[in-house]
C-alpha positions, 0 to 999 in steps of 0.5 A: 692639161688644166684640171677642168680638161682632167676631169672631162675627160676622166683622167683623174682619181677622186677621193671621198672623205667619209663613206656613210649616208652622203659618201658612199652614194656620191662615191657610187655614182662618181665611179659609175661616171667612168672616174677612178674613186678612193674612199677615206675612212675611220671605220674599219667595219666600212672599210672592209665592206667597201672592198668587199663590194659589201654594201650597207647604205639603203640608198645605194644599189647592191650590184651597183656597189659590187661592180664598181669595186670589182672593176676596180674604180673604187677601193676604200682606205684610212692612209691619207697619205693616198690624197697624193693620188687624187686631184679632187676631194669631196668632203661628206663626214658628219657634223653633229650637235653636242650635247647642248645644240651647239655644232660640233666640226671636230670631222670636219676638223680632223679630216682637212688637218689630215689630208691638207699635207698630202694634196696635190696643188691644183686640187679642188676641195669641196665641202658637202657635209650639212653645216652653218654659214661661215664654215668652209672660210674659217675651217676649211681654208686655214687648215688648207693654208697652214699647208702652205697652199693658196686658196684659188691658186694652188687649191680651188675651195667649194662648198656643195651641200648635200641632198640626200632624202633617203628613200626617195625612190625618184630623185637619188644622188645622180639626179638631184639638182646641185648648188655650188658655192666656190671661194672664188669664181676660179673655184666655181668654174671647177666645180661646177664643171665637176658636178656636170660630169658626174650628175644628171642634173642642174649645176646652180651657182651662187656667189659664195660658200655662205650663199650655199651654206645658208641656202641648204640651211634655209631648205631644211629650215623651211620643213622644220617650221611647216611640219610644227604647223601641221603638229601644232594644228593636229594637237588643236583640231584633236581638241576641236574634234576635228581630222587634222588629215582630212583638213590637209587633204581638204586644203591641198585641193587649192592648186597654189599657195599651198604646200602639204606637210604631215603631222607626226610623232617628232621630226627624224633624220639627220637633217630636219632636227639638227639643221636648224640649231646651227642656224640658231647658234650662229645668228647669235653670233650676229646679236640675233634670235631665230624665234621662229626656228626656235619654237618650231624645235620646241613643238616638234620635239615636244611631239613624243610626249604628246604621243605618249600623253595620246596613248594614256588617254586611250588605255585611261578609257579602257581602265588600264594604267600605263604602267600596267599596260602592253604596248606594241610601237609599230614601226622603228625608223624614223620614215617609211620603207627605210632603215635609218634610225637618225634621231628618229622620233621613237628615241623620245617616246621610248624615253617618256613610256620608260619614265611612266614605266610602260612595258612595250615592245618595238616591230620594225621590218627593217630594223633589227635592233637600235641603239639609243642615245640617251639612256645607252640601251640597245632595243630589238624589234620583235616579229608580230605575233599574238596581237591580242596580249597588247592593250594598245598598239602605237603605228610610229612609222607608216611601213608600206609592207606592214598589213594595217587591215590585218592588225585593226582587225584583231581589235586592239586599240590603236593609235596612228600618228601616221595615217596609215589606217586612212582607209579603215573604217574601225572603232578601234583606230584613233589617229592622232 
């Protein structure tokens, strides 16, 4: 029986390589398909949680989790020798910056060295974590090939990027449209026949990993530019004594040609900030400079200092210096009604009010504490008391639990970088 009759028919195990934002849910609804799924982890912590039917993802339904593990077609586990038991492997482990922008593969790396000596011939291996053009045909396929494994032959290579948007409550892992870049068409044909088990969604071929790679590359790309427009725009039209939100609502009564991106505090997540950098540090392999991606990181990452320089103003005019001043930030996670502190935009405002020396402190219904990368310390959000001992409150992310009218009322200034006070109406709310 050839693999792709395997798969249709579900007779097969899959492994997932990482269990974080990416594994956890893909593994989720690959069980949920009816398919048995082997976990492989680092970490103790989900390791434990995994076979407990403990759930620790946002994205991932806490039932959905405890069922498939109770019926016994998910167990996690950090013994690679157990990839003799699968014939598909999905790779979704993190591929961070280093400390100067440049991409770090090491997962990747490590976790192809582990598992290439364990796999099955026939096995299809795809790469999903988010990474530049170029890496699933000079990392992946080497590591397969010193295991003396031949690429469309006795292993089938795909590169299938993520798109998790977390807290987006209509399209999750299952639904989500799927592109697939295999090594060769054998490899796409598997692929693609995989993907259309598992998914409730479109399966999108293109002619290579590259294609694919580019292609997720160029997605988050496009948000990061759009998004220093609308941060570029709000810090001119706050000169010009102008809304930016109200310009924004005003342009996307035009029903095409327009797409509306929000201004903010600075660009979080694991995608929109980092994306970008790979594609920056690779063109330079190819003698080119993105220096339109490149100023486009620059505004987003220069929007904290603006926050910062927004909120001295308005104590300025209240004759308090913000090194005497009791800020509140309001809001922790670096998007609305989620708890996922990547890279979120407080990290960089934490950084400039501790250089000014500011006294705050941090509410986050959904965090309770965090830890920064920077300067290594770890932050605990507070409950909300007694409004009226802060001389400014700064809203950094838009909570939809959080009552806004309440807190304006107690009179306290305000700066919203997010427009969550829109419709209130009060002298004491300046919106960025």
């Amino acid at each position: 029986m050839s693999l792709t009759d395997k798969i249709k028919d579900k007779s097969i195990k899959i492994g997932v390589v990482g269990l974080g934002y990416v594994g956890l849910p893909m593994a989720v609804t690959v069980a949920k398909k009816g398919f048995s799924v082997v976990g492989f982890e680092v970490s103790k912590f989900a390791i434990e949680h995994v076979n407990a039917g403990e759930n620790y993802i946002g994205d991932v339904e806490d039932e959905d989790l405890a069922r498939v593990v109770k019926e016994g077609r998910l167990i996690a586990t950090s013994d690679y020798s157990r990839m003799k038991d699968v014939h598909v492997v999905m790779i979704a482990v993190p591929t961070p910056l280093d400390r100067y922008h440049q991409p770090d593969t090491t997962f990747i790396e490590k976790a192809t060295q582990a598992m290439a000596p364990h796999l099955n011939d026939g096995t299809l291996v795809v790469l999903e974590s988010t990474t530049y053009p170029g890496t699933t045909r000079e990392i992946i396929v080497p590591e397969l090939e010193k295991a003396g494994l031949k690429v469309g032959e006795s292993v089938f290579v795909a590169f299938s990027p993520e798109r998790v948007d977390p807290g987006n409550e209509t399209y999750k892992t299952h639904n989500t449209p799927k592109v697939v870049g295999g090594i060769t068409t054998k490899c796409n044909e598997i692929a693609k026949v995989l993907y259309e088990s598992i998914l409730d969604a479109q399966v999108h071929l293109v002619s290579s990993p590259e294609v694919a790679e580019m292609e997720k590359i160029y997605e988050n790309t496009f948000r990061n530019i759009n998004i220093a427009l609308a941060n570029e725009m709000t810090v001119l039209c706050e000169r010009m004594g102008i809304s930016i939100w109200e310009v924004i609502d005003a342009a996307k009564t035009k029903p095409y040609g327009f797409m509306a991106f929000y201004p903010g505090p600075g660009v979080g997540g694991h995608c929109i900030p980092i994306d970008p950098f790979y594609l920056t540090w690779k063109a330079r392999e190819f003698d080119f400079h993105t220096r339109l991606i490149e100023l486009a990181g620059e505004i987003n990452i220069a929007m904290p200092e603006y926050v910062v320089q927004r909120a001295m103003k308005i104590l300025n005019t209240k004759g308090v210096a913000i090194s005497r001043a009791k800020i509140l930030l309001l809001g922790a996670a670096y998007k609305k009604d989620i708890q996922d502190m990547r890279e979120s935009p407080i990290e960089g405002i934490i950084y400039q009010l501790e250089s000014c020396q500011a006294d705050f402190e941090i509410h986050d219904p959904y965090v309770d504490e965090f830890h920064h990368e920077r300067n290594g310390k770890t932050y605990r959000t507070v409950p909300l008391g007694n409004l009226k001992k802060y001389d400014l409150i700064v809203v950094i992310t838009d909570h939809s639990n959080i009552d806004y009218r309440k807190i304006a009322e107690s009179k306290v200034a305000i700066l919203d970088t997010r427009n969550a006070c829109k419709d209130i109406n009060l002298s004491n709310i300046e919106r960025m």
